[in-house]
C-alpha angles and dihedrals in degrees: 000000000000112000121231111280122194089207087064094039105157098169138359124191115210119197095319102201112195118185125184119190109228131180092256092046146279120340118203094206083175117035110184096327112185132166136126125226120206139210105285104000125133099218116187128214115192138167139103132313107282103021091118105266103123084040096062085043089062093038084051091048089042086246105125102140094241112218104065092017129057130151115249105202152322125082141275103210107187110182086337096312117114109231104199090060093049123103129259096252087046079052089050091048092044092045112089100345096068102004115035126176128204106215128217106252123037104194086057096044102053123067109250094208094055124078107241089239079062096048092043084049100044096074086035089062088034101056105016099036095227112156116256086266100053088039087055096049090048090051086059084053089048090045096053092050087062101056100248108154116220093026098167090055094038095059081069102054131085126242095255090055093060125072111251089261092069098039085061092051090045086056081046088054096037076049089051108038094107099034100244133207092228135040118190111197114193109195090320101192092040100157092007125136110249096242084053091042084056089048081049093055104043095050091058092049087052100050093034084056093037088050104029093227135151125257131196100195106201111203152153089205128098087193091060096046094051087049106038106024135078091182124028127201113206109214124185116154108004087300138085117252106170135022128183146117111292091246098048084050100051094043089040124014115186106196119068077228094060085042101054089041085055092039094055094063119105117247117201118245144175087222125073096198090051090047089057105044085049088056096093128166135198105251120229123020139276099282116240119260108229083063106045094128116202100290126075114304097222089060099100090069103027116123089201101047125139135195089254080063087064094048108048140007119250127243124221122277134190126237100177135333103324108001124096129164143202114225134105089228083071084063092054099052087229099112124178 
């Protein structure tokens, strides 16, 4: 998959800081939040529910719900514009004309009362200006690039009328109407069957290599990330805690949090007893954020921790090109 190149630099992201008032305090959902995407790469974001990953997709979108949320600092650089200081009609024209995002639940995310040629249109009129007519014919043509069979019927049905499959192709189309520069996918095949997850999969690497555009693939799986990704951002706790090339972090993860995400997935074996000692999981939970303290965050349920983890947060360190990682075994030159 293509690496990251700062000549081809679409967005860059620059210590994103995303705060949400609770009613136990203050939450810092993102906590100094910083990568780059560039012009045709597939770059992967992994880690837990609740890590932050779907959360730097919306501040990306402009789509924090504000009030609770509201993002506390950094930057959003799109083609050299800062998004966060645009306005909200400059947001209108960006979302879903240059930058789309694919949500996780179709069902949720279409309108039931629109035909899904509508919903398809309805960006088409918005940010090209076609008529109704010329936006519905070229919903049949998205449709068809989507492998929808019967295009030319289906822009008449309704979502509940469609298999969940092809929900999830309708919200690719509606992602792709105005040929953007950016899709965002966030957990893309969420309650899909895993021959229609592979469909999924291999749809988005066709039209991601047919258009040359940029993809942020948001996920909780390691198998997705080796398939899919050429980068790969770490997130546990609102902040980054491990960057490399797909290939260089699943050969050689840095961080004991990496290691834990690779080493619970499941490796096939002839022999039960082999299978199920190979089935590992990460102990504890994901803290919450309003009580993350000053040390490393990962440091409850890591088996390397040491008393400097309680006292301060790392800093990232790198460990080769490209990869760079935040853990305080990385100082002492004692990695896991």
């Amino acid at each position: 998959m293509p690496a990251a190149d700062d000549s081809s630099t679409l967005l860059e992201v620059r210590n994103l800081q995303v705060d949400f008032r609770t009613r136990h305090g203050i939450a810092h959902v993102l906590d100094g939040i910083e990568f780059s995407l560039s012009k045709g790469e597939i770059l992967g974001i992994v880690g837990e529910s609740g890590c932050g990953k779907s959360m730097t997709a919306l501040a990306i979108m402009g789509l924090i719900p504000s009030p609770p949320g509201k993002v506390a600092g950094g930057e959003i650089v799109y083609r050299g514009e800062n998004l966060l200081k645009a306005s909200k009609e400059r947001m209108r024209r960006i979302r879903g004309n240059r930058i789309s995002m694919i949500f996780q639940e179709p069902m949720t995310a279409l309108n039931p009362v629109f035909t899904v040629g509508d919903q398809i249109a309805e960006s088409i009129v918005l940010h090209q200006g076609l008529t109704r007519r010329a936006a519905l014919d070229r919903a049949v043509e998205l449709l068809r690039e989507v492998h929808i069979p019967a295009p030319e019927r289906r822009i008449g049905e309704y979502p509940h009328q469609l298999s969940g499959g092809m929900r999830q192709r309708i919200m690719i189309a509606i992602a792709l109407a105005c040929e953007p520069d950016i899709l965002i996918a966030d957990e893309p095949t969420t309650a899909l069957d895993v021959t229609v997850q592979a469909q999924v999969f291999d749809l988005l690497l066709e039209l991601q290599q047919d258009r040359d555009m940029a993809i942020v693939m948001i996920t909780h799986d390691m198998g997705v990330i080796a398939e899919m990704t050429g980068r790969v951002l770490v997130m546990y706790a609102g902040r980054i805690i491990e960057t490399a090339a797909v290939d260089d972090l699943l050969q050689n993860p840095q961080h004991p949090y990496t290691r834990g995400l690779i080493a619970c997935v499941p490796q096939l074996s002839d022999e039960p007893e082999a299978e199920r000692a190979a089935l590992m999981e990460i102990p504890g939970v994901v803290p919450p954020l309003t009580e993350l303290g000053v040390g490393c965050a990962f440091e409850p349920r890591c088996g390397f921790r040491m008393p400097v983890c309680v006292q301060s947060r790392p800093s990232p360190v790198a460990a080769g090109a490209g990869h760079s990682a935040a853990c305080w075994l990385m100082e002492e030159g004692d990695r896991p």
